[in-house]
Backbone as a chain_set.jsonl record, in Angstrom:
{"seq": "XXXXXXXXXXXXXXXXXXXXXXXXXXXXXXXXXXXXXXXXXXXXXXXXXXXXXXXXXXXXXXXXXXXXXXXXXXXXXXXXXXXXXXXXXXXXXXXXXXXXXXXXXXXXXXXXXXXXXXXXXXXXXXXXXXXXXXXXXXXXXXXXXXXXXXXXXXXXXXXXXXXXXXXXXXXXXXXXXXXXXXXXXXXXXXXXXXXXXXXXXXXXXXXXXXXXX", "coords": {"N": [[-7.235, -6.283, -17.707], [-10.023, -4.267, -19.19], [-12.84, -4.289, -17.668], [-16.059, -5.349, -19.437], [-18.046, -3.861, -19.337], [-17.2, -1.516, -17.794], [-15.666, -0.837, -20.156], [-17.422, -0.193, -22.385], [-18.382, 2.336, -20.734], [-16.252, 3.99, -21.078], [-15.7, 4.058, -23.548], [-18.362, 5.184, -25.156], [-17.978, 7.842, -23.373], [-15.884, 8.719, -24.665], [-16.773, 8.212, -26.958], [-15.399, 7.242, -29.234], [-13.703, 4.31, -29.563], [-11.29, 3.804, -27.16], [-7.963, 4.268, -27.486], [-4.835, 1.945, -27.112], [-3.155, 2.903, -25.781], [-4.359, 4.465, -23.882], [-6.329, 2.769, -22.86], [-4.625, 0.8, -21.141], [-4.572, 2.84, -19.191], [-6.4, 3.676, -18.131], [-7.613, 1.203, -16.916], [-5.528, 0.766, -14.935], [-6.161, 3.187, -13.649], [-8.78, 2.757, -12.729], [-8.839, 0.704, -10.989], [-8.8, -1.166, -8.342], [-7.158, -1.15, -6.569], [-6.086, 0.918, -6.829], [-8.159, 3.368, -7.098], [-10.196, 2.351, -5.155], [-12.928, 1.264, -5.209], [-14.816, -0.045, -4.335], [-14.61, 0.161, -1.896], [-14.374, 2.698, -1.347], [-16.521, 3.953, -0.009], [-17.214, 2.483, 2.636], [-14.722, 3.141, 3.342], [-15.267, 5.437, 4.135], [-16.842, 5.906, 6.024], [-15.315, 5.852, 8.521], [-13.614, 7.265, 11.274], [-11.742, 10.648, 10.831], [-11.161, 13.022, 11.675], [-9.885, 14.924, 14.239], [-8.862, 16.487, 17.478], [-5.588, 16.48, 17.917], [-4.967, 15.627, 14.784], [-2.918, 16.099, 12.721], [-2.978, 15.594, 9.603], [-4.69, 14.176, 7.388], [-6.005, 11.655, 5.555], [-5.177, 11.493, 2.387], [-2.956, 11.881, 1.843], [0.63, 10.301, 1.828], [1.18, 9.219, 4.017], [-0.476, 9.444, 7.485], [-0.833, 12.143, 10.166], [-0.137, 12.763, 13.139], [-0.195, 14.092, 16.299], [1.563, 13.924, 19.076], [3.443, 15.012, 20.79], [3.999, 18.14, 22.176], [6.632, 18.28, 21.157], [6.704, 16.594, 19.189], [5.61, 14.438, 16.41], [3.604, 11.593, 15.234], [4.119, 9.631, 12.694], [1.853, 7.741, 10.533], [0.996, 4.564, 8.562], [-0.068, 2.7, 6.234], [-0.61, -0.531, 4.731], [-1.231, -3.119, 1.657], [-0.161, -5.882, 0.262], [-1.049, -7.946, -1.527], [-1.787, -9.808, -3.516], [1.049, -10.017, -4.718], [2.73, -11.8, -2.807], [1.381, -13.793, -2.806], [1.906, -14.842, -5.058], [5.071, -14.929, -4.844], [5.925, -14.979, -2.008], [7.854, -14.663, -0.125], [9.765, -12.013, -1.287], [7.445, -10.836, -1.696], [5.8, -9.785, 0.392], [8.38, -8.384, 1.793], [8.935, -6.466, 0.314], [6.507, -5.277, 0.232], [7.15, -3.689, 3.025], [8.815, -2.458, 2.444], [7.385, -0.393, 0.839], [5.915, 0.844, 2.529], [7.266, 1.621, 4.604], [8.718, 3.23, 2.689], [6.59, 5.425, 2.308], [6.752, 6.669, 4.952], [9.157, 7.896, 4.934], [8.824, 9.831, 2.66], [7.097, 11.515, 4.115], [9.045, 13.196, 5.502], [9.386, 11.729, 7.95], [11.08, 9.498, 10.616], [10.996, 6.426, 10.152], [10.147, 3.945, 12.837], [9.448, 1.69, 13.839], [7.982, -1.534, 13.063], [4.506, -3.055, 11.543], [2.565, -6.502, 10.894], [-0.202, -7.501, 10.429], [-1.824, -10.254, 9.419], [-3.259, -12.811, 7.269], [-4.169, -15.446, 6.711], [-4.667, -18.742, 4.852], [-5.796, -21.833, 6.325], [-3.373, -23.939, 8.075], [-2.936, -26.693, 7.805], [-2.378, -27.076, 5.291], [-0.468, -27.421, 2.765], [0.674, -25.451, 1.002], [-0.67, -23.136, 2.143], [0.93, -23.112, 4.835], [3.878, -23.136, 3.582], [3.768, -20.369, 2.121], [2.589, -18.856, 4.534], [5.603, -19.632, 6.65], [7.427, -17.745, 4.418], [6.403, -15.433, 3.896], [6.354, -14.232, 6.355], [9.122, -14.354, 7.592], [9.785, -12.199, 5.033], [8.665, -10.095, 5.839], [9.983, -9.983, 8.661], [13.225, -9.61, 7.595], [13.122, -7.484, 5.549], [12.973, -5.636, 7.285], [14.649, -5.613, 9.542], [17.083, -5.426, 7.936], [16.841, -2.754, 7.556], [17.179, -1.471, 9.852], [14.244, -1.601, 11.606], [12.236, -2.23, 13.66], [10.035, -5.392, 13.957], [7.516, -4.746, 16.002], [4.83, -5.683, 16.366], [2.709, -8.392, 15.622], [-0.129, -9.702, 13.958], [-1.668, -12.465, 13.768], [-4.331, -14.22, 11.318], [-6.311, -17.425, 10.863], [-8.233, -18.857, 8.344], [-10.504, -21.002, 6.354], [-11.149, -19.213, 4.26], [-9.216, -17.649, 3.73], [-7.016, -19.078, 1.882], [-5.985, -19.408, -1.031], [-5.559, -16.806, -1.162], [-4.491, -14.922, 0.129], [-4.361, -12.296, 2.811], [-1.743, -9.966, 3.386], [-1.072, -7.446, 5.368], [0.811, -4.35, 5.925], [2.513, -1.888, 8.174], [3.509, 0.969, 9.102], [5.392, 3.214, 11.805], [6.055, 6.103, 12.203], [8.051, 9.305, 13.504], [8.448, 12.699, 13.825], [8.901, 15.973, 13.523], [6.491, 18.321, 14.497], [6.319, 20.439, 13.046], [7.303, 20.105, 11.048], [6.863, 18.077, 9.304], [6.13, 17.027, 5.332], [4.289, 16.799, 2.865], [2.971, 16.035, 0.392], [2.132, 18.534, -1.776], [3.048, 20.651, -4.007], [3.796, 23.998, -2.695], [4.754, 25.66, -3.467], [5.425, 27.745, -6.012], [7.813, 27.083, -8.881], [9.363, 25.887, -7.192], [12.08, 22.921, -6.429], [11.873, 20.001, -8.339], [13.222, 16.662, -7.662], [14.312, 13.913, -8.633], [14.826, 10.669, -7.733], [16.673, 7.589, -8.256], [17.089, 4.251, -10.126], [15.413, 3.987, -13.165], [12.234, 3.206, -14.676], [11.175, 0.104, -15.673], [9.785, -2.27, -17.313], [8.703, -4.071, -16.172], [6.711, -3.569, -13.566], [4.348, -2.95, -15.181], [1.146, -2.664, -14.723], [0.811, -3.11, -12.841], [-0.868, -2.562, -10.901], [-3.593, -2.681, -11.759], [-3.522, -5.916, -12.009], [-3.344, -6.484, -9.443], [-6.068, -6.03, -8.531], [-7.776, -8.096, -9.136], [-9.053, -11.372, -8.849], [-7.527, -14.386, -7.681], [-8.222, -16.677, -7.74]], "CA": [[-8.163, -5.976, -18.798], [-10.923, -3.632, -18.523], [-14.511, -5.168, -17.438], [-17.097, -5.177, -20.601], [-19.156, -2.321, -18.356], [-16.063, -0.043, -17.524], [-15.069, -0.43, -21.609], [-18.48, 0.505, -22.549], [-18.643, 3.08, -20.513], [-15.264, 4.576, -21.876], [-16.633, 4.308, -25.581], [-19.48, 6.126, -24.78], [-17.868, 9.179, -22.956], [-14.89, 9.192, -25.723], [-17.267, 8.665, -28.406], [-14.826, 6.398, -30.024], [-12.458, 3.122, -28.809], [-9.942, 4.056, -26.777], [-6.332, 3.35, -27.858], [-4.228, 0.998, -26.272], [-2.629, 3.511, -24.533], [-5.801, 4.746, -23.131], [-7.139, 1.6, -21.923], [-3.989, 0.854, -20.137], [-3.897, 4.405, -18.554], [-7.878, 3.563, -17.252], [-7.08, -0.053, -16.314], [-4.791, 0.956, -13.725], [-6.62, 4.169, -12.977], [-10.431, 2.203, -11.856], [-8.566, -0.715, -10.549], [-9.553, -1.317, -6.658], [-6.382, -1.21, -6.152], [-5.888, 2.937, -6.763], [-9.211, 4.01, -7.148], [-10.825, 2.182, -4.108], [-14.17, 1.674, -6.128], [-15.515, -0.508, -3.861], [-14.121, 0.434, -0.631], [-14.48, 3.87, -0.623], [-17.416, 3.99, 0.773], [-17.12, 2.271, 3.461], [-13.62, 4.202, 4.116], [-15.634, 7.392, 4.382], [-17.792, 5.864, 7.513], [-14.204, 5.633, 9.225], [-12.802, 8.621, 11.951], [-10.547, 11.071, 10.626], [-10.485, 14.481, 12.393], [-9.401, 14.88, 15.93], [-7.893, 17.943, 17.76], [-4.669, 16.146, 17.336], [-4.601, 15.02, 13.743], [-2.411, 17.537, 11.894], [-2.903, 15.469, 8.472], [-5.607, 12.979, 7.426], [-5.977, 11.156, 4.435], [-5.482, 12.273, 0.705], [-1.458, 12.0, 1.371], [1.634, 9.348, 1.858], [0.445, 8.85, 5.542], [-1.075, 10.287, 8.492], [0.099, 12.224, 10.91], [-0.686, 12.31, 14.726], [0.76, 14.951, 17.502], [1.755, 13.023, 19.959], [3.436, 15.583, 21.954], [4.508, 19.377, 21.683], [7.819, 18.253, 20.024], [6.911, 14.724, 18.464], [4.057, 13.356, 16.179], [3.664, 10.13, 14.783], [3.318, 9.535, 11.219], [1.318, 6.571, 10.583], [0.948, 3.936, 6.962], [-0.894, 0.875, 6.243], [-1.06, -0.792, 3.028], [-1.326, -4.708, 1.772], [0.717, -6.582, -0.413], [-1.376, -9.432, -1.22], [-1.148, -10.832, -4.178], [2.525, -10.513, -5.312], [3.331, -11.878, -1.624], [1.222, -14.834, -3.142], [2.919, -15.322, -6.078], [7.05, -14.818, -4.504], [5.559, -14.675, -0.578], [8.966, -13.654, 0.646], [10.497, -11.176, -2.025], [6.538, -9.975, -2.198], [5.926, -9.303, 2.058], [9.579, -7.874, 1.752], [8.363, -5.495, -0.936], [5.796, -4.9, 1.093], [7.81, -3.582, 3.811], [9.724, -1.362, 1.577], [6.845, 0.401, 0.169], [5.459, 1.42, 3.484], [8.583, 2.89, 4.702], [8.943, 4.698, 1.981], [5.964, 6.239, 2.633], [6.65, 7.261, 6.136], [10.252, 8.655, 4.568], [8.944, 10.973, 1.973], [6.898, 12.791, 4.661], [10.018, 13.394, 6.29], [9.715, 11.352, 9.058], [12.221, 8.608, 10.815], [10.21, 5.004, 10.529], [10.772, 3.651, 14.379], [8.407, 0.428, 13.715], [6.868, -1.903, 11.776], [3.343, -4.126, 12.274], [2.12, -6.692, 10.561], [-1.232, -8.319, 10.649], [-1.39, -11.225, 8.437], [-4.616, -13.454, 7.088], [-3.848, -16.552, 5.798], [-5.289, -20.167, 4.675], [-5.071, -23.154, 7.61], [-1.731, -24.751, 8.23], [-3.121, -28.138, 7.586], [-2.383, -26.998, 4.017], [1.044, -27.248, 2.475], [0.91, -23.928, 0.421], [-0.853, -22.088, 3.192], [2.13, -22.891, 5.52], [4.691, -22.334, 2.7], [3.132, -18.63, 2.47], [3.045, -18.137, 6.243], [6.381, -19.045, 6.882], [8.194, -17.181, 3.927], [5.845, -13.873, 4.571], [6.893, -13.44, 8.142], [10.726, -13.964, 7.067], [9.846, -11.437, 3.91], [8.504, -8.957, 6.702], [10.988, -9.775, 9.511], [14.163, -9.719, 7.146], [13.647, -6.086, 5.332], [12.768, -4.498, 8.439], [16.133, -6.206, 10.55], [18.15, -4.969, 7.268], [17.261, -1.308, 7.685], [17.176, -1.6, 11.515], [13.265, -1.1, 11.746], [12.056, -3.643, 14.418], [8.581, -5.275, 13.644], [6.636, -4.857, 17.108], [3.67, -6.526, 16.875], [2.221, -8.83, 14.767], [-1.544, -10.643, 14.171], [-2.323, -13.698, 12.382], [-5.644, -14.991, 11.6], [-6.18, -18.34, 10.253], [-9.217, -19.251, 8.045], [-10.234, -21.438, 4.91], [-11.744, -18.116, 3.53], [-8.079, -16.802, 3.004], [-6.422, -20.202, 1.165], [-5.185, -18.692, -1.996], [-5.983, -15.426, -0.846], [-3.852, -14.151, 1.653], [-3.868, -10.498, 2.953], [-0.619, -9.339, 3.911], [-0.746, -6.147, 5.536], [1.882, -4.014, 6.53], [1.95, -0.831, 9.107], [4.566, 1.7, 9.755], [5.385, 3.905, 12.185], [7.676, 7.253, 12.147], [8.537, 10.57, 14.572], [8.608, 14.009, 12.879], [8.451, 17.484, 14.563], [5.23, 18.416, 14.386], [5.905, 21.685, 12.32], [8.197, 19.997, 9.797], [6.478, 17.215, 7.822], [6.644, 17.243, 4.351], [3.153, 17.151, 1.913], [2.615, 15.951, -1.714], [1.702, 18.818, -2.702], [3.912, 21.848, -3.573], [3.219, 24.631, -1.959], [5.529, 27.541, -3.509], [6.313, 28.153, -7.46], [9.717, 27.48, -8.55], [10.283, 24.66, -5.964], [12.942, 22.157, -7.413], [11.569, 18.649, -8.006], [14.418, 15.944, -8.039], [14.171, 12.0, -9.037], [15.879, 9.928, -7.26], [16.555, 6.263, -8.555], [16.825, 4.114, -11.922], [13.95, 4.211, -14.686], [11.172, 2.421, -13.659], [10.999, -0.62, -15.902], [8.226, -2.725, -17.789], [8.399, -5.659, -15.494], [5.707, -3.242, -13.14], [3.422, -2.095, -15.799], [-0.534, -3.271, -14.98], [0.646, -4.156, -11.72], [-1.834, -1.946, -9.953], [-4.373, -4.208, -12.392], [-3.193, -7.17, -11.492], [-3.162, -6.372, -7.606], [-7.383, -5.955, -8.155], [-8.452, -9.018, -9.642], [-9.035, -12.492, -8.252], [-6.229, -14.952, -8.611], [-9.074, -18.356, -7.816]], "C": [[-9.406, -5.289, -18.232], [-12.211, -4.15, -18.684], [-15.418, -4.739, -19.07], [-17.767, -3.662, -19.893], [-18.183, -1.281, -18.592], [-15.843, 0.223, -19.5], [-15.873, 0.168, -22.193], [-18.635, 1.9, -22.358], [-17.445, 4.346, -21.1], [-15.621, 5.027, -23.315], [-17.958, 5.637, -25.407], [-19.156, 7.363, -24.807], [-16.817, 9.321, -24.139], [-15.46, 9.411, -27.22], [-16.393, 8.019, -30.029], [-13.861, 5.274, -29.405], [-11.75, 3.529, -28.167], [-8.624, 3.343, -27.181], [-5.708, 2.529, -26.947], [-3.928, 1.592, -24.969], [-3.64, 4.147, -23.029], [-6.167, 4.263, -22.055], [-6.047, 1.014, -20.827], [-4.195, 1.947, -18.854], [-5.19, 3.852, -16.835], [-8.462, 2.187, -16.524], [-6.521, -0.212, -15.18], [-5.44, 2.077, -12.764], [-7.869, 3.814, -11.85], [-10.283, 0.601, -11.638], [-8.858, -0.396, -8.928], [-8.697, -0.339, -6.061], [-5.645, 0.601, -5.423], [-6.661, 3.404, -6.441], [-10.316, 3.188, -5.711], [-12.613, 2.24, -4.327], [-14.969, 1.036, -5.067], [-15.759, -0.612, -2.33], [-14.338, 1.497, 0.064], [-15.603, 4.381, 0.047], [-17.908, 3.896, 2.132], [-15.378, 2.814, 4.571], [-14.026, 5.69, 4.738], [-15.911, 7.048, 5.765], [-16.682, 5.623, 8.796], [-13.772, 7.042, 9.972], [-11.627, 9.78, 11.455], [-10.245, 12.217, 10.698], [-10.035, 14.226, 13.893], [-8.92, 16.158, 16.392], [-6.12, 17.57, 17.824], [-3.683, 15.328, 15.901], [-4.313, 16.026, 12.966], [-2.594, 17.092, 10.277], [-3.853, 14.325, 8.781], [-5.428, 12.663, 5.869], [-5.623, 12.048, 3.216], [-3.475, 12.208, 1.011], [-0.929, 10.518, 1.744], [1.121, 8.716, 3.117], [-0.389, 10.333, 6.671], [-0.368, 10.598, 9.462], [-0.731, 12.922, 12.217], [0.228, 13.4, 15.516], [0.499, 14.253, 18.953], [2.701, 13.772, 21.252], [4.217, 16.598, 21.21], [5.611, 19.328, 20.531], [7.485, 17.279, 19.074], [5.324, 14.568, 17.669], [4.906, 12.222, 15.533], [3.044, 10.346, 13.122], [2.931, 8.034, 10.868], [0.965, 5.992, 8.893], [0.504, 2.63, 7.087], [-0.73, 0.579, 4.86], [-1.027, -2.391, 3.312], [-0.673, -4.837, 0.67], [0.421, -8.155, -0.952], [-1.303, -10.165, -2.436], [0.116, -10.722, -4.901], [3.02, -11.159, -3.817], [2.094, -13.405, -2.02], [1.891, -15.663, -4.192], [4.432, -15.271, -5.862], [6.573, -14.224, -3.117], [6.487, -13.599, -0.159], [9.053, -12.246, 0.226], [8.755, -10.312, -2.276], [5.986, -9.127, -0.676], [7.307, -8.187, 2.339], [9.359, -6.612, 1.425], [7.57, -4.473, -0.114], [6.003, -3.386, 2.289], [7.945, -1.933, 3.572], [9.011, -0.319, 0.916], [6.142, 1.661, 1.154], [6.026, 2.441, 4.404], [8.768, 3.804, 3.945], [7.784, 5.784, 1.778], [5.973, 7.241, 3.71], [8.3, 8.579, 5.425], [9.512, 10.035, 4.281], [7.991, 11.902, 2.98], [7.457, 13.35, 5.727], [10.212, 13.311, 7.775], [10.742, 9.694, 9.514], [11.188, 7.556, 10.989], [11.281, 4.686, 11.47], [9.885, 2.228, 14.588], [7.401, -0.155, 13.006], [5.743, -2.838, 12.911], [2.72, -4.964, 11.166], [0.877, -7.889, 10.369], [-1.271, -9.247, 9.176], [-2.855, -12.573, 8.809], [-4.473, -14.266, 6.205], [-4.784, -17.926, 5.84], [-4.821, -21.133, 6.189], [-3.737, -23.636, 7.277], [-1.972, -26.125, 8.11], [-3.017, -28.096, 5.702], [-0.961, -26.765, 3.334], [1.449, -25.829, 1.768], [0.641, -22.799, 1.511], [0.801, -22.515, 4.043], [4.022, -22.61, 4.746], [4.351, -20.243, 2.872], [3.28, -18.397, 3.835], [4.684, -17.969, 6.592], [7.089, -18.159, 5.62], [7.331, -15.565, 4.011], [6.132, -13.545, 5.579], [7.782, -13.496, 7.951], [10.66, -12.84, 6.115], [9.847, -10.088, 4.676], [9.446, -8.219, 7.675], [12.847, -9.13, 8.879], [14.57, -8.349, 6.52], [13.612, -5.38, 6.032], [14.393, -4.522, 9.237], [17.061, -5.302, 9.181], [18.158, -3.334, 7.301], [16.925, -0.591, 8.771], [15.303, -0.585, 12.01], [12.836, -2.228, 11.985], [10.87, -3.564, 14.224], [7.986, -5.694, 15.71], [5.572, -5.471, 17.624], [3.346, -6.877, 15.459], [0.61, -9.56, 15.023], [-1.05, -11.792, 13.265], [-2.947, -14.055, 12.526], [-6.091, -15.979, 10.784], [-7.956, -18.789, 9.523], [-9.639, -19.389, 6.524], [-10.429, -20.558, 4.176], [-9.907, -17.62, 2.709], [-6.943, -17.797, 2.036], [-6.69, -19.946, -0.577], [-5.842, -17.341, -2.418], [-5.458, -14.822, 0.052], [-3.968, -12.895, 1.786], [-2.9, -9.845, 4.206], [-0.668, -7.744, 4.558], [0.311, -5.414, 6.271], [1.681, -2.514, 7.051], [3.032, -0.682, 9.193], [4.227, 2.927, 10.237], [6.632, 4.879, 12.427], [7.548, 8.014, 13.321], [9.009, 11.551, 13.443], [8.506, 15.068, 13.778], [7.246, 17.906, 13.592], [5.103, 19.624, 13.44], [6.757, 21.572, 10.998], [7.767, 18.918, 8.622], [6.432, 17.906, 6.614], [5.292, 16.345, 3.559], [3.622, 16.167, 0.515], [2.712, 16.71, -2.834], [3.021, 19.981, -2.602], [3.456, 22.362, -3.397], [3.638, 26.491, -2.705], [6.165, 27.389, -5.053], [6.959, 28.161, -7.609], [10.009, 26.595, -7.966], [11.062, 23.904, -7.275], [12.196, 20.569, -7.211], [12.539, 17.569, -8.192], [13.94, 14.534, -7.668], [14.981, 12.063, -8.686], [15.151, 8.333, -7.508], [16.484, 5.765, -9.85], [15.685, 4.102, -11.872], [13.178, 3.35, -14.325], [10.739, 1.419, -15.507], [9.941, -1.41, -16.492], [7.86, -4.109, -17.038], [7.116, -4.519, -14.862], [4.257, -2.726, -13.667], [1.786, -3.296, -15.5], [0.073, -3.934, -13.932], [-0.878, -3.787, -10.653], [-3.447, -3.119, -10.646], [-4.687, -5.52, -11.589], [-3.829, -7.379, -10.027], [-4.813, -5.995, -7.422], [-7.852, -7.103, -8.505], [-8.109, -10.367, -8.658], [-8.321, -13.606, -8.85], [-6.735, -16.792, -8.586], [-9.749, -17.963, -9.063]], "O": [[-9.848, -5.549, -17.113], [-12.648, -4.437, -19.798], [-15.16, -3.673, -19.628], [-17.702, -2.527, -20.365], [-18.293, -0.36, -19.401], [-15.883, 1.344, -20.007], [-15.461, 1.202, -22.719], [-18.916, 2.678, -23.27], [-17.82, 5.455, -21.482], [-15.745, 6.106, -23.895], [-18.02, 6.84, -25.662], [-19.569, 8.14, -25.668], [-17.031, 10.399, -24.695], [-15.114, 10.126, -28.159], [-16.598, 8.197, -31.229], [-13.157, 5.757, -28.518], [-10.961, 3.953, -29.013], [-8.363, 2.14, -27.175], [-6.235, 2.483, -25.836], [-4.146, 1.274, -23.8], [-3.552, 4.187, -21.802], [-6.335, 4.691, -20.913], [-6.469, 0.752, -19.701], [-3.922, 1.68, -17.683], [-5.098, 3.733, -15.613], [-9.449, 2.102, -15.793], [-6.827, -1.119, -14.406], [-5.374, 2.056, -11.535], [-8.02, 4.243, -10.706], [-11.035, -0.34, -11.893], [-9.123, 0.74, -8.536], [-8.942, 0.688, -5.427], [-5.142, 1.103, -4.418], [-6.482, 4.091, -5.435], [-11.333, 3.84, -5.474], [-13.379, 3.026, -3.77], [-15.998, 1.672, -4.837], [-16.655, -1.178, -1.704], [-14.475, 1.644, 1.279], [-15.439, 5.393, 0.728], [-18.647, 4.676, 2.733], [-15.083, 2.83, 5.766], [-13.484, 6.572, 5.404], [-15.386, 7.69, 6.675], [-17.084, 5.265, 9.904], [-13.579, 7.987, 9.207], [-10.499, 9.559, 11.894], [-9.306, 12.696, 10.061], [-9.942, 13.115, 14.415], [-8.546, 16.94, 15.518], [-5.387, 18.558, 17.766], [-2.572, 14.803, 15.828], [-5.16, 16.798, 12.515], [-2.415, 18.021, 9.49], [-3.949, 13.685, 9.828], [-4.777, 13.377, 5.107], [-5.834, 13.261, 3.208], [-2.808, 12.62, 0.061], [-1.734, 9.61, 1.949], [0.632, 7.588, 3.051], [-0.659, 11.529, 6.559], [0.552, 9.888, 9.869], [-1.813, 13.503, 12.131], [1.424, 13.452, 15.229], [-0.513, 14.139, 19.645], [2.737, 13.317, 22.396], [4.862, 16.422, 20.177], [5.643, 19.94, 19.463], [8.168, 17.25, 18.05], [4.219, 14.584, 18.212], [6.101, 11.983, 15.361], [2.071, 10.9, 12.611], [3.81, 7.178, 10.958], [0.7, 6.833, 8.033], [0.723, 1.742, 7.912], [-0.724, 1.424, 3.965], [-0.894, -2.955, 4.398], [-0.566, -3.819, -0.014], [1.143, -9.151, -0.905], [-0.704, -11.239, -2.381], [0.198, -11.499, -5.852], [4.2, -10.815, -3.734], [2.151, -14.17, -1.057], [2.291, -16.827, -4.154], [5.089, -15.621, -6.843], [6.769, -13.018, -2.965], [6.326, -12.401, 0.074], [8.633, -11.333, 0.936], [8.745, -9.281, -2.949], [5.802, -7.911, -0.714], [7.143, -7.225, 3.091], [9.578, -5.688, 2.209], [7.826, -3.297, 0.145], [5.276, -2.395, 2.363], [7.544, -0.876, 4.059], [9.639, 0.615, 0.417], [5.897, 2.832, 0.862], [5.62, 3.525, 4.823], [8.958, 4.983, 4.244], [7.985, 6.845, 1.187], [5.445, 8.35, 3.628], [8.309, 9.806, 5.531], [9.446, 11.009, 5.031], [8.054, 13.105, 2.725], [6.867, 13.87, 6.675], [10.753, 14.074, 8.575], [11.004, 8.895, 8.615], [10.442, 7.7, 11.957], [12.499, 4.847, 11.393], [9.773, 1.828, 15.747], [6.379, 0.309, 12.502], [5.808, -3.17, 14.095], [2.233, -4.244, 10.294], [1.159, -9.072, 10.181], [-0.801, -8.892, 8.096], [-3.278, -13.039, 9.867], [-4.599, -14.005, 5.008], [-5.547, -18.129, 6.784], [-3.79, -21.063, 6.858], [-3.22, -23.63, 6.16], [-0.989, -26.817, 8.376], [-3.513, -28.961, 4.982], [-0.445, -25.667, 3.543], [2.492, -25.237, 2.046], [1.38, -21.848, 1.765], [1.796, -21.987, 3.546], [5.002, -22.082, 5.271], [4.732, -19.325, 3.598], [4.198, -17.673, 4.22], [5.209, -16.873, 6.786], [7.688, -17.388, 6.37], [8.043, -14.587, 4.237], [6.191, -12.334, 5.789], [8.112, -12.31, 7.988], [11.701, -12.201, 6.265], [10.622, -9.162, 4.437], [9.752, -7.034, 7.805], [13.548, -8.394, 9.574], [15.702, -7.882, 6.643], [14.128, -4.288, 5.794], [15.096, -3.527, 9.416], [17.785, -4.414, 9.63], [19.185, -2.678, 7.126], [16.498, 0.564, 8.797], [15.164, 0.537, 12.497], [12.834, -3.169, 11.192], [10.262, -2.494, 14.196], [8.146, -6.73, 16.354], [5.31, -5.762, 18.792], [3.518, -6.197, 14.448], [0.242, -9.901, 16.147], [-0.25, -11.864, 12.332], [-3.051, -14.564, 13.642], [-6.383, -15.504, 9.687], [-8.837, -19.015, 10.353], [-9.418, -18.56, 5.642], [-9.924, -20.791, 3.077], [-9.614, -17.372, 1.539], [-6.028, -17.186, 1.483], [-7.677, -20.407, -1.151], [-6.383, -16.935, -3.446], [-6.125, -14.124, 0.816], [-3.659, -12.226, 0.8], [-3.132, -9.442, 5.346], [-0.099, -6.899, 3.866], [0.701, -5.938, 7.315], [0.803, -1.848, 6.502], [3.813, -1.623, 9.339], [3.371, 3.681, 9.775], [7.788, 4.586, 12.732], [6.941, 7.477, 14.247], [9.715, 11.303, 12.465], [7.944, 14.888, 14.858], [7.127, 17.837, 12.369], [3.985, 19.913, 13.011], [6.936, 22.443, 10.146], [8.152, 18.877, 7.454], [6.618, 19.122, 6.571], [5.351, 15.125, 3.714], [4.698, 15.863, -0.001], [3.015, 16.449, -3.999], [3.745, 20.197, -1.631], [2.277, 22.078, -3.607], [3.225, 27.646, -2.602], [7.302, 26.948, -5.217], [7.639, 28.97, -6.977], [11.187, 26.277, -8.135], [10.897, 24.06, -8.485], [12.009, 20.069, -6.101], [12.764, 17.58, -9.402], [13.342, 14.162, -6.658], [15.886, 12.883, -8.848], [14.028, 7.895, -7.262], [15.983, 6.447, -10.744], [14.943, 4.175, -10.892], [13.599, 2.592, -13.451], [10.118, 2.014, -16.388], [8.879, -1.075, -15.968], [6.983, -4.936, -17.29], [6.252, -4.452, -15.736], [3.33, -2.273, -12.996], [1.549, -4.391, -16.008], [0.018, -5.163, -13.886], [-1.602, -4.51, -9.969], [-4.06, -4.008, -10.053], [-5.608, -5.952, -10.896], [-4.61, -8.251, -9.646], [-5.104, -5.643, -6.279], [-8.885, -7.169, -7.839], [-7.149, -10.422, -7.889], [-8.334, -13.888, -10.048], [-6.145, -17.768, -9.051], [-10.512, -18.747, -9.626]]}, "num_chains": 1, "name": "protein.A"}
């Protein structure tokens, strides 16, 4: 649901209510989660040229030249609260979303990482969540032979029904072949792949900003 402020401010610039459809659209749009309202700021004060960074932000991942023939395409993301609510099947998820980031910019994911920030273990839910998130992590990676390499975990009451799952992949691409967002050439063919995308996900991006204490 959208904050009293943000709805306001909608009315205002529309000059009348927004429709349902609307307020969904702008719900998901100036959620943290997409729009990085509160983050981005402090994402700017972060590194992101180099004489070997052939791609920086604004796409699927980043990508790194790592040697004449080879870069690295690099992905982070978090998964934290559906990996609170179904740990496993939501860390899993996780997994799966990050890879498919490294895919579509047509590189081979060669490793996963995941740092992981959970409640104390003197707590029966926190150690529920720990172990079924590191099986959720370990289990889709082993099924599509993408070994997780390194992991963190950092334990503290701050994160006790708050976990932040994060997940990291890494690919190999030739450095003159990745593959963009954007098109580039008029005419290209765009092709879906996969069933219809469902109303179980709708207002997940929502969801995935708000506080679940």
């Amino acid at each position: 649901m959208l904050s009293a402020q943000d709805l306001a401010l909608l009315q205002k610039t529309l000059g009348r209510d927004p429709t349902d459809v609307e307020t969904a659209c702008f719900e998901n749009l100036w959620s943290e989660h997409c729009s990085y309202r509160s983050t981005r700021p402090l994402l700017r004060t972060l590194p992101t040229e180099g004489s070997e960074v052939l791609l920086g932000p604004g796409d699927d991942a980043a990508i790194v030249r790592f040697s004449d023939t080879c870069a690295l395409a690099i992905a982070m993301e978090s998964h934290n609260h559906p990996s609170y609510v179904d740990p496993y099947n939501g860390a899993a998820t996780g997994v799966g979303g990050i890879v498919r980031d490294i895919l579509s910019m047509g590189a081979r994911p060669i490793a996963l990482m995941d740092p992981l920030y959970l409640g104390p273990l003197d707590q029966e839910k926190n150690c529920y969540l720990f172990e079924q998130i590191v099986a959720g992590v370990a289990d889709y990676g082993n099924r599509i032979g993408v070994p997780t390499v390194r992991g963190e975990i950092i334990f503290d009451h701050s994160y006790s029904g708050n976990p932040l799952v994060n997940v990291v992949c890494v690919g190999i691409v030739d450095p003159d072949s990745y593959i963009t967002a954007r098109v580039k050439r008029p005419g290209s063919h765009l092709v879906l792949i996969g069933s219809s995308t469902g109303r179980d996900g709708l207002g997940g991006a929502s969801f995935a900003s708000r506080d679940l204490t």
